[in-house]
ROSE-460957 format. One record per residue (C-alpha): x, y negated, z negated; residue in three letters. Coordinates in steps of 0.02 Angstrom, whole numbers, plus 32768, in hexadecimal, padded with zeros to 4 digits. Last residue first. Layout:
XYZALA;...
! end
This chain:
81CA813C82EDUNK;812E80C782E2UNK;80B081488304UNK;80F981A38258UNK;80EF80FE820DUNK;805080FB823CUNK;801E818981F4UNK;805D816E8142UNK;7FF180D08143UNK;7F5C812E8182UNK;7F7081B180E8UNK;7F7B813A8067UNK;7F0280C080ACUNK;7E7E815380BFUNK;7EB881887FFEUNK;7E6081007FA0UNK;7DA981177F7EUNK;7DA781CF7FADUNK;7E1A81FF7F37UNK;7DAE81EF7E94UNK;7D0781E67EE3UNK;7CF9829F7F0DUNK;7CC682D17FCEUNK;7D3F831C7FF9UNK;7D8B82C6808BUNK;7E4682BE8036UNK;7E6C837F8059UNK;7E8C83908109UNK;7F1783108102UNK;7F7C83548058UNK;7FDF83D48091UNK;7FEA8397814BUNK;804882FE8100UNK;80AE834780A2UNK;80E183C08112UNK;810D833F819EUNK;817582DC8136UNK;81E2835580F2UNK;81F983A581B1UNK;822A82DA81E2UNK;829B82E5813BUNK;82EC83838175UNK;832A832C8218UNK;8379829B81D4UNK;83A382308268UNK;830B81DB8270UNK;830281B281B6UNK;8267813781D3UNK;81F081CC81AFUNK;8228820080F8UNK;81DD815F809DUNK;8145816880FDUNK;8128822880C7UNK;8158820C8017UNK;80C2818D8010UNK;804C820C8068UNK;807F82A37FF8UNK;807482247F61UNK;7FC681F67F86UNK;7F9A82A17F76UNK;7FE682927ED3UNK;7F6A82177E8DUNK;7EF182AE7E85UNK;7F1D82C17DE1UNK;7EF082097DA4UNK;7E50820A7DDFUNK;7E1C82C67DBBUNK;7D9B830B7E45UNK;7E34833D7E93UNK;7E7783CC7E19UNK;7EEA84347E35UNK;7F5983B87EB2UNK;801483FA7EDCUNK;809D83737F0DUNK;80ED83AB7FB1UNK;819484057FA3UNK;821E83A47FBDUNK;82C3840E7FEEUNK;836D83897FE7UNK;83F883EA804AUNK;840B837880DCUNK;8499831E80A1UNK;843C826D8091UNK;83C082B18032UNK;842283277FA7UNK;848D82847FA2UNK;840082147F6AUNK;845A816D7F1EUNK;8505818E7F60UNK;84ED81CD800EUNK;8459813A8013UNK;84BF80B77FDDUNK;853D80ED8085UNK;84B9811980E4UNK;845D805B80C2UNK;84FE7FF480E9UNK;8525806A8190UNK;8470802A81D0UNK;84667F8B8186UNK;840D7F6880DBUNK;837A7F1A80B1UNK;82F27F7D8115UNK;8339802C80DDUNK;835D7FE38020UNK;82997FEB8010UNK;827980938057UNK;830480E97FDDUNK;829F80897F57UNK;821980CC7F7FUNK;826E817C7F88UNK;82B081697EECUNK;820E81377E7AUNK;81A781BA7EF5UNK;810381687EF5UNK;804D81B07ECBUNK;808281EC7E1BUNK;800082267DB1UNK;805B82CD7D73UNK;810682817D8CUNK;816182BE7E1FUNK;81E682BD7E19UNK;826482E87D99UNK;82E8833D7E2CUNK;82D282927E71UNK;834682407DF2UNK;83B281D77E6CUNK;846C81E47E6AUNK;84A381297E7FUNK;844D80927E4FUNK;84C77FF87E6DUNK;84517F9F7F09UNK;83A37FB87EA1UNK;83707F0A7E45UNK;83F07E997EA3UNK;83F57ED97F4BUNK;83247ED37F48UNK;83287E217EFCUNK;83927DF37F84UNK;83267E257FF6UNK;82927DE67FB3UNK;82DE7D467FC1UNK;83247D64807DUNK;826C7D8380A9UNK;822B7CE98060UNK;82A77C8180A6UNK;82887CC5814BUNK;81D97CC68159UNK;81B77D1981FAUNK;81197D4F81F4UNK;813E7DF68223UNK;81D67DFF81B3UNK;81887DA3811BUNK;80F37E228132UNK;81737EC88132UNK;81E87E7480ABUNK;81477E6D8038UNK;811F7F268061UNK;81B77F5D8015UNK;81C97EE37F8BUNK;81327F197F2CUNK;816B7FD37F5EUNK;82057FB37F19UNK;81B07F747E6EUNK;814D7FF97E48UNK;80C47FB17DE4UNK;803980117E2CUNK;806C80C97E20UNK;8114813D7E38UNK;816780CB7D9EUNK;821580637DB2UNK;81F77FD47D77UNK;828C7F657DAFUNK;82F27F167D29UNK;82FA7E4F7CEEUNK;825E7E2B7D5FUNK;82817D637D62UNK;82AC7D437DF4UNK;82397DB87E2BUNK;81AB7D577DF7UNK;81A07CA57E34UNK;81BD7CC07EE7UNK;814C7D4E7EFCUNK;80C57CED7EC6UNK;80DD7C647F2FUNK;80D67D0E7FBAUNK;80407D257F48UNK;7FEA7C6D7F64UNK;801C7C898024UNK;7FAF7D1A8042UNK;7F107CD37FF2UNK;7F107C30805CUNK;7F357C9180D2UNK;7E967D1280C6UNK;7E217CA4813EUNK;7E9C7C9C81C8UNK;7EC57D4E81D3UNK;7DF57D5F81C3UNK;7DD67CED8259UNK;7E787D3982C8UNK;7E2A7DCD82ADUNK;7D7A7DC382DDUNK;7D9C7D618365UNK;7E1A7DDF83AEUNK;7ECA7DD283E4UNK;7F427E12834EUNK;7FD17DBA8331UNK;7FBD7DA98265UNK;7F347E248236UNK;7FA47EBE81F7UNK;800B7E4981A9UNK;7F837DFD8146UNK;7F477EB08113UNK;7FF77ED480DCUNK;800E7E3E807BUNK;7F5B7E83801FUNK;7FB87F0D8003UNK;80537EBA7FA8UNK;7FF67E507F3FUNK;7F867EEB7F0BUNK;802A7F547EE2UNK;807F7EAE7E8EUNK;80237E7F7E38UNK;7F7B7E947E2DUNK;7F4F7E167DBDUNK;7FEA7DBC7D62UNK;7F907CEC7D6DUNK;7EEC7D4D7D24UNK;7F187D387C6FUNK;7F507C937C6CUNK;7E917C657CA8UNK;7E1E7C587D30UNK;7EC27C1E7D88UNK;7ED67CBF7E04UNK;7E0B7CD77E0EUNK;7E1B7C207E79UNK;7E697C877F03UNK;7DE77D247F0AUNK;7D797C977F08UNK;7DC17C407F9EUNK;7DB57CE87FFBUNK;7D0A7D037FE4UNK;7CED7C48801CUNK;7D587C6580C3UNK;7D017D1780E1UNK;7D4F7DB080DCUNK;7CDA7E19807DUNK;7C2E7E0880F3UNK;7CA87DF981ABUNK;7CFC7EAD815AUNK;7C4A7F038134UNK;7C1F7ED08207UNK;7CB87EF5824DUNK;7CB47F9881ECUNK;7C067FB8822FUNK;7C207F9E82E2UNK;7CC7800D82EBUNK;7C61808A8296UNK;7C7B811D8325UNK;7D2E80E7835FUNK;7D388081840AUNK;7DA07FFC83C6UNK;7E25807F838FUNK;7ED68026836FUNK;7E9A7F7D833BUNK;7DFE7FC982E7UNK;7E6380468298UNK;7ED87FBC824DUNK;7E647F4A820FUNK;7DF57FE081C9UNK;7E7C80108164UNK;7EC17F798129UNK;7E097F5A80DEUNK;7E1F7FF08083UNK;7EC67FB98054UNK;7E7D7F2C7FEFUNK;7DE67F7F7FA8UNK;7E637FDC7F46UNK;7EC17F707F11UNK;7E2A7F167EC5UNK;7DDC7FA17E6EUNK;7D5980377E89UNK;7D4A80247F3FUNK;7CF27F977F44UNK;7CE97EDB7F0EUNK;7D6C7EA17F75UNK;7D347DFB7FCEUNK;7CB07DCA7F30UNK;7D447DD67EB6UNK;7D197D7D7E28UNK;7C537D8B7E1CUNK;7C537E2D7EA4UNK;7CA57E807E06UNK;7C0F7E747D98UNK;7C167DEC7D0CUNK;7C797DF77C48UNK;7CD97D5C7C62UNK;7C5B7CEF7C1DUNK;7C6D7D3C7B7FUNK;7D2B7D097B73UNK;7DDC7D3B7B99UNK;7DB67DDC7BECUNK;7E4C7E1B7C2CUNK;7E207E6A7CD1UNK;7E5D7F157D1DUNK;7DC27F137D64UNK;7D887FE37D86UNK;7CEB7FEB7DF8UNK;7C7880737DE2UNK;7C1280187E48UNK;7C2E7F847EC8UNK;7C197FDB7F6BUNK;7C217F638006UNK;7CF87FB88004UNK;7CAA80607FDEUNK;7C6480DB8062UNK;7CB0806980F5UNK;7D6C808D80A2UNK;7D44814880A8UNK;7CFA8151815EUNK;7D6E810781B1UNK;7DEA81B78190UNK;7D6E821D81FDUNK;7D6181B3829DUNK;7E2381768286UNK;7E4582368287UNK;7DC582698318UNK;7E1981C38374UNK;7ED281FC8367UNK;7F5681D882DEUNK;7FB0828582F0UNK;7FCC82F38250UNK;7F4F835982A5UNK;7EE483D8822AUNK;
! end
């Protein structure tokens, strides 16, 4: 199986977000219900991402199809995702998505900050692109996109320690992608806040656990997120210098990563590691003059790229994104 972005790929990897992001069941809410009338279908508070069995997930499934369509016009469904992406992202569906943020002091935390920071990636991944289509739905999920960059703003400050977990709440993957859509949308004060925050939470760490990873329903690598994170705030000779300290074993050559194994992907939780391989993969690419972490990178990915079309629910609904995002990267060396 290529590890190559190319139209056969983009052809075959479309089709998981199109199976799911118009598909509202099983659908898991993460919602505190507060009262009765809380207890509705998830097109009810979140009629933009309704699919994909949760809101994250729906997210990055539209990212997905935004960013094949930009790169593969000509790809088999191109019609139908621009059709299932012009019924989500409308102005109104957006506006609810919004107003689900104050239904009440419950719903002010959603998502955060793994969906925040997706659906900033979906907004950057819109901003500057010149098509009708695009330029209507980057404009239509603004509104959105700047309520969590006000987000943002009020949280870190406040995050006493990061959390440093391979799933949702990792906190340098929050930041990650959040410096990526400041950056591109160049919103400087923004981007030197998460900055900062970034110095602050992770710049002392030294000597990096990564012998413990992974966890059994890990899809990040806690170090090597954070390794990825202190790349984009730190200057060249900065960054080697944290990262001789923090991951020696990487910055020496010697580190050997073996790709996260998978015995059972019909399980949710277990197949979550395939998601790792990607993750680790788009953390390891950027290190240009690391040679073992480009051959790292590469067998993750080509462990785990063949396998993630299987036809079971549990990895299907999420893993597309996963392994797209961990492509481009690769493209973007």
């Amino acid at each position: 199986m290529s590890i190559e972005l190319n139209l056969a790929q983009a052809n075959r990897l479309a089709t998981l977000p199109l199976d799911c992001i118009c598909r509202p069941l099983p659908y898991k809410p993460g919602h505190t219900i507060a009262s009765e009338k809380d207890l509705v279908l998830p097109q009810v508070h979140h009629p933009a991402f309704y699919g994909c069995f949760d809101w994250h997930s729906a997210v990055h499934g539209h990212w997905s199809l935004v960013y094949l369509l930009k790169l593969f016009p000509e790809m088999e469904a191109a019609q139908e995702a621009r059709e299932k992406l012009n019924k989500n992202l409308t102005k109104e569906n957006i506006q609810k998505e919004l107003d689900y943020f104050f239904l009440s002091p419950y719903t002010k935390a959603f998502e955060r900050t793994y969906g925040w920071a997706w659906f900033l990636k979906l907004q950057e991944e819109l901003s500057g692109w010149e098509d009708p289509d695009g330029k209507r739905w980057f404009q239509n999920l603004q509104i959105l996109a700047d309520f969590f960059v006000e987000s943002y703003q009020s949280f870190l400050p406040n995050l006493a320690y990061p959390i440093r977990t391979g799933q949702h709440s990792n906190t340098a993957f929050g930041i990650s992608f959040a410096i990526d859509y400041a950056q591109t949308i160049q919103l400087d004060t923004f981007a030197e806040l998460l900055k900062k925050e970034a110095i602050r939470l992770f710049y002392n760490d030294k000597n990096g656990p990564i012998d413990w990873e992974p966890g059994g329903y890990d899809f990040f690598s806690p170090c090597l997120m954070e390794m990825d994170l202190m790349r984009k705030v730190l200057s060249g000779s900065a960054f080697q210098s944290w990262l001789e300290q923090f991951l020696p074993s990487l910055y020496n050559h010697s580190l050997d990563l073996q790709p996260g194994q998978i015995k059972n992907r019909a399980d949710g939780f277990l197949v979550h590691l395939d998601g790792l391989n990607f993750s680790r993969a788009w953390c390891m690419y950027p290190l240009l003059n690391n040679a073992s972490a480009q051959i790292m990178a590469d067998e993750h990915i080509k462990f785990s790229i063949d396998k993630i079309t299987d036809g079971d629910y549990a990895g299907q609904h999420w893993l597309a994104s996963f392994a797209l995002f961990a492509l481009k990267v690769k493209s973007e060396r």
